[in-house]
C-alpha positions as CSV (number, residue, x, y, z in Angstrom):
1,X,-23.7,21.4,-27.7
2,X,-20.7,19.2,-29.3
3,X,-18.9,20.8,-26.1
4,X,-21.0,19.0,-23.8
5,X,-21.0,16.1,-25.2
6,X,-17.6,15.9,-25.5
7,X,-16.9,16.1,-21.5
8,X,-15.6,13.0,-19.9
9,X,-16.3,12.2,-16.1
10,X,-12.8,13.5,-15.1
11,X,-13.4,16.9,-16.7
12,X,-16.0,17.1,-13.3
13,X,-13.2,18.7,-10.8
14,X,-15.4,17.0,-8.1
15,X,-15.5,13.9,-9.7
16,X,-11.5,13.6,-10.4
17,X,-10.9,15.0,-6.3
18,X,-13.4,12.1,-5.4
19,X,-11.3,9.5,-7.0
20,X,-8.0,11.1,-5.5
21,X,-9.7,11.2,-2.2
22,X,-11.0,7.5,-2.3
23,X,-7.8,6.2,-3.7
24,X,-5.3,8.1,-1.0
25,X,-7.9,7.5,1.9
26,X,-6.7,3.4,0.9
27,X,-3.4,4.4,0.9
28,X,-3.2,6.4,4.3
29,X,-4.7,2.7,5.8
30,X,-1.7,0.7,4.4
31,X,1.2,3.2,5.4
32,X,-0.8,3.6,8.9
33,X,-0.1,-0.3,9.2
34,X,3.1,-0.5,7.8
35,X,4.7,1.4,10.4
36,X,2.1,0.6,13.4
37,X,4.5,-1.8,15.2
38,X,7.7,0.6,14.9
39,X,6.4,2.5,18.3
40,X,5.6,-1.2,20.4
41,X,8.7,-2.4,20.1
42,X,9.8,-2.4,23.9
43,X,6.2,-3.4,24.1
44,X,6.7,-6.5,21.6
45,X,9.6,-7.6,23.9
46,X,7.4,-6.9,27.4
47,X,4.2,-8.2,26.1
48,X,5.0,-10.8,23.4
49,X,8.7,-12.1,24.4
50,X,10.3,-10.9,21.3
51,X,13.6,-10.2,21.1
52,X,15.5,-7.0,18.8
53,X,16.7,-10.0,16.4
54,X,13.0,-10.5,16.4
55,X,12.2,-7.6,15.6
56,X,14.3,-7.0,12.6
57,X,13.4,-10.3,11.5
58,X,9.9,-8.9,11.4
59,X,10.7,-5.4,10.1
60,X,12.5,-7.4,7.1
61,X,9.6,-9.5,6.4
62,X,8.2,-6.3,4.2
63,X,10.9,-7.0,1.5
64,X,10.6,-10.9,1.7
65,X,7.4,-10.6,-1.4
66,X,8.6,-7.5,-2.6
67,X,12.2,-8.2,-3.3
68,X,12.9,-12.2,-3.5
69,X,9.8,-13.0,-5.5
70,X,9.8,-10.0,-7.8
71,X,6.2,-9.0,-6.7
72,X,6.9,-5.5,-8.0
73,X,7.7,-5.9,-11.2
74,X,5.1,-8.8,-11.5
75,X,2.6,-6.3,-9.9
76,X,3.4,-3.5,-12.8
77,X,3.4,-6.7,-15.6
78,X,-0.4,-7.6,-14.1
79,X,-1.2,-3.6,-13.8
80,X,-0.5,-3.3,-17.5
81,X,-2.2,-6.4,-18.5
82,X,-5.3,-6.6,-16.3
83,X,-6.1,-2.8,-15.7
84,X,-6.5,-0.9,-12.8
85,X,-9.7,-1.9,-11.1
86,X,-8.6,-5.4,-11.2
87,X,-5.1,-5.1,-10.1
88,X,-5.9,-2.6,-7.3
89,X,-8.8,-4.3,-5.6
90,X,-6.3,-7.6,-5.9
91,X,-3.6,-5.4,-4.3
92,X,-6.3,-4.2,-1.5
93,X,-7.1,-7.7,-0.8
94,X,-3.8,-8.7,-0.5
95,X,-3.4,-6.0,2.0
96,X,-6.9,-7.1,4.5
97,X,-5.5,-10.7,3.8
98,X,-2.1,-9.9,5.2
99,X,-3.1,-7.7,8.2
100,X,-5.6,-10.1,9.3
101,X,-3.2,-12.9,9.3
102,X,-1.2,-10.4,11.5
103,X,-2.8,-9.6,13.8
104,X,-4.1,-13.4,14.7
105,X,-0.7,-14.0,15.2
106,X,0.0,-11.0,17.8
107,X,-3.4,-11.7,19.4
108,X,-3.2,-15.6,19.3
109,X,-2.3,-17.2,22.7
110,X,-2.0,-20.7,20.9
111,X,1.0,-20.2,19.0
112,X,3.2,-19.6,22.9
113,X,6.1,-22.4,22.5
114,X,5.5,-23.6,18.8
115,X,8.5,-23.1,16.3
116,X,8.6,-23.1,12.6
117,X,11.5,-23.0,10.2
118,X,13.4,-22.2,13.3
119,X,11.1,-19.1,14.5
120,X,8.6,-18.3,17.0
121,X,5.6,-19.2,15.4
122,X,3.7,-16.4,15.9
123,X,7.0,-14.0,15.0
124,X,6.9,-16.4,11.8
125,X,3.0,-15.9,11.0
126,X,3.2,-12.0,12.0
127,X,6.1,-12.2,9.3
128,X,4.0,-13.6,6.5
129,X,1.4,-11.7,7.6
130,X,3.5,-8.7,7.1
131,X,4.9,-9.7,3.7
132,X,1.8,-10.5,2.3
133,X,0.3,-7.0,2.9
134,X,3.6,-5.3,2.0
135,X,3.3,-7.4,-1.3
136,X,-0.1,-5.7,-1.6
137,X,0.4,-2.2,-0.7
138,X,3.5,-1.6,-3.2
139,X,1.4,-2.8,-5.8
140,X,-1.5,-1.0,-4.7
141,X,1.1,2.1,-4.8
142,X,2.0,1.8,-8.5
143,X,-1.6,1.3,-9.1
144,X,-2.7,4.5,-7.8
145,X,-0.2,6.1,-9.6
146,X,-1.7,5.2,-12.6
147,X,-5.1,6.0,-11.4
148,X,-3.7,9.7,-10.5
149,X,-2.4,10.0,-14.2
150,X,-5.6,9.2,-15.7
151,X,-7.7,11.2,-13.7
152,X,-5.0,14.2,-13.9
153,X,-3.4,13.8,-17.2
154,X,-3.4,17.7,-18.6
155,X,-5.1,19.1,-15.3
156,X,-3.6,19.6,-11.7
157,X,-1.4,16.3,-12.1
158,X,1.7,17.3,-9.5
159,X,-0.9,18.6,-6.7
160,X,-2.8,15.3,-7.0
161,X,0.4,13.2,-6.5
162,X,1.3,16.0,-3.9
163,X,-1.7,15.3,-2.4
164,X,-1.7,11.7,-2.1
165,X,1.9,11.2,-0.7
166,X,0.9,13.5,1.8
167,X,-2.3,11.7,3.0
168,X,0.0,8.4,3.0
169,X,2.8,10.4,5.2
170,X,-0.4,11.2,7.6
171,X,-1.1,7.3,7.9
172,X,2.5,7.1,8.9
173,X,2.1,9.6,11.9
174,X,-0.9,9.0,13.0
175,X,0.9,5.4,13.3
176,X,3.9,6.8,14.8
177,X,1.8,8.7,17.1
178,X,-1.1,6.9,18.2
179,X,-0.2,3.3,18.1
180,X,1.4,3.4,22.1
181,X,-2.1,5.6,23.1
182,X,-4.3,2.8,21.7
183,X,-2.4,0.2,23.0
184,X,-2.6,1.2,26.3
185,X,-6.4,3.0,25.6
186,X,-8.0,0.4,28.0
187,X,-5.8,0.4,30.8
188,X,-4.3,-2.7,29.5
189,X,-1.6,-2.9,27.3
190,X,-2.5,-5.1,24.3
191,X,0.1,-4.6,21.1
192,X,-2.6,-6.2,19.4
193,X,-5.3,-3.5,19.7
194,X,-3.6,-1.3,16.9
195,X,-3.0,-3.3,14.4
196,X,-6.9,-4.2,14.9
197,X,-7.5,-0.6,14.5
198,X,-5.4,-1.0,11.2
199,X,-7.1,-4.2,10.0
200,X,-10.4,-2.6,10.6
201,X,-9.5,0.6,8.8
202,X,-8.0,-1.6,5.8
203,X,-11.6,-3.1,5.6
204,X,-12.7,0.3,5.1
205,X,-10.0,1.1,2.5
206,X,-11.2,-1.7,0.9
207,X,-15.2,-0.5,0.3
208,X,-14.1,2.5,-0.6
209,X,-12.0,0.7,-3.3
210,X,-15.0,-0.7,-4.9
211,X,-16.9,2.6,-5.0
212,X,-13.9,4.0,-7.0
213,X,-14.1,1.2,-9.1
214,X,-17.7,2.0,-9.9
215,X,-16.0,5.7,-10.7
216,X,-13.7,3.9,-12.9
217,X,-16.4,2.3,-14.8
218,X,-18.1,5.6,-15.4
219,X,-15.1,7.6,-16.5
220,X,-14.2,5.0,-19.5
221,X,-18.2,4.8,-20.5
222,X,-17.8,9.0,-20.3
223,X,-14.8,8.7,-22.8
224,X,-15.9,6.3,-25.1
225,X,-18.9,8.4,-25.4
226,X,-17.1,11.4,-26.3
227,X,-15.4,9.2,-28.5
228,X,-12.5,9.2,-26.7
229,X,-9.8,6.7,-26.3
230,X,-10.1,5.1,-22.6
231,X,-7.1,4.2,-20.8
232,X,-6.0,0.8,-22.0
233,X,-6.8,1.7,-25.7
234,X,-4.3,4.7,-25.1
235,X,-1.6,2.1,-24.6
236,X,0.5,-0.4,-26.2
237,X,0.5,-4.3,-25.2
238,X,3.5,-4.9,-22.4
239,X,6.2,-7.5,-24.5
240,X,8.9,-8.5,-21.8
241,X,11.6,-6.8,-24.3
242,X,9.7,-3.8,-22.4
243,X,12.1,-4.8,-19.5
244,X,15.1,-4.4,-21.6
245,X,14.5,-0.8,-23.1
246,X,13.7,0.0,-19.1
247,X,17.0,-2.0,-18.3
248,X,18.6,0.0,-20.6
249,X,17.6,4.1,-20.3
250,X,20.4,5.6,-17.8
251,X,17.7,7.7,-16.6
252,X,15.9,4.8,-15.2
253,X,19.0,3.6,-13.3
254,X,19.7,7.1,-11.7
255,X,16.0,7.4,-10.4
256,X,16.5,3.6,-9.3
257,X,19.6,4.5,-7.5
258,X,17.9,7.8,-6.0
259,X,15.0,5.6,-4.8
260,X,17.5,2.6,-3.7
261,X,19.3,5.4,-0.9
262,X,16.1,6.9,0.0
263,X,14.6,3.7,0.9
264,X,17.8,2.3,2.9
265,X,18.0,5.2,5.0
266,X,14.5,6.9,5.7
267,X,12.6,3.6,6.5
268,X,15.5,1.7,8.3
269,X,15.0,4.6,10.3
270,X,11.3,4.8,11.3
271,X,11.1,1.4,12.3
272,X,14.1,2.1,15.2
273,X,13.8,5.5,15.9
274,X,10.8,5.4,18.5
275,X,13.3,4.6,20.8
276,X,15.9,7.5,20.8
């Protein structure tokens, strides 16, 4: 009896797969779009006028957020502040937001001839297009991290991340691999047609973010009724001298570094290497 009334949501192994499920389907959407355009590249420059400057101009958009506005480390701040549900259906919206600003610009005809700040204006809209969702599906990233960990903490926690970077390497070929097919699908080539594809799948990813937040909601009414500290209980308040014990654990830095190389060489990489 006191067994049973103990059980929180996440001891249900269907419930806890559920979550993992709905949070890495979300996922798989934003990697599909982040590497959608690396395969139209020659079609950017047949189709749209683009240039390869162009094109890395828009490949770097991605870090624009991300790296000169600190949107990571302001993403983990509002993460630890604001709580999950909050923060990841901020960081989905950030991602519809961005790809639908995106793909207007690639589909827009009215932009042809315009400049601003000294670029095409549609390269310049795809680019803020791009940096808005990339701002949005980092943070989203971190977020389901945390979601993983509470769902997994002292149960099958390595298969679950496991799991989810594999569904988000799926988005990436599935991108890699069917962005050329569905931009040619109806005879026509339009490099807009798969990052419609993406925008409407991001939609998706977004509904299916609200029903986990419903499962959210359930799993911290199951643990308070087993008298159980919920997540954000669990935790100590952030204090930005938080930053400086990070700053300053050489194990950090090492990771950091790790991450730094990874991400310099394996992305670079994807975003050019459709045409060796």
């Amino acid at each position: 009896m006191v067994a049973t009334i103990k059980r929180s949501l996440r001891d249900s192994a269907a419930a806890r797969w559920t979550a993992l499920f709905i949070v890495s389907f979300t996922m798989m959407c934003g990697y599909f779009l982040s590497d959608v355009m690396s395969p139209l590249a020659g079609m950017l420059e047949s189709q749209l006028g683009w240039t390869r400057a162009d094109y890395g101009t828009y490949t770097s958009s991605y870090g624009w957020f991300n790296v000169f506005l600190f949107m990571l480390i302001f993403g983990g701040i509002i993460l630890d502040k604001l709580g999950i549900r909050i923060t990841g259906f901020g960081a989905t919206v950030f991602m519809v937001v961005g790809t639908a600003i995106k793909y207007w610009a690639v589909a827009s005809t009215t932009l042809s001839g315009s400049v601003i700040l000294g670029l095409n204006a549609q390269l310049f809209w795809a680019c803020i297009g791009f940096a808005i969702f990339a701002g949005g599906v980092e943070v989203a990233g971190i977020t389901v991290s945390k979601i993983i960990v509470k769902w997994f903490k002292g149960k099958e926690l390595a298969t679950a991340m496991g799991m989810q970077v594999a569904m988000a390497r799926i988005g990436t070929a599935i991108a890699l691999g069917f962005s050329v097919p569905i931009a040619r699908a109806t005879g026509i080539i339009d490099v807009s047609r798969p990052l419609l594809v993406a925008l409407i799948a991001l939609c998706i990813g977004l509904i299916v973010f609200i029903v986990y937040n419903l499962m959210d909601i359930k799993l911290d009414k199951s643990e308070a009724s087993a008298n159980e500290l919920n997540e954000a209980d669990e935790e100590e308040d952030f204090k930005l001298s938080d930053i400086g014990k990070i700053l300053n654990n050489k194990g950090w830095w090492y990771i950091a570094i790790l991450c730094v190389l990874f991400y310099s060489a394996v992305f670079p990489f994807l975003k050019y290497a459709t045409d060796l």
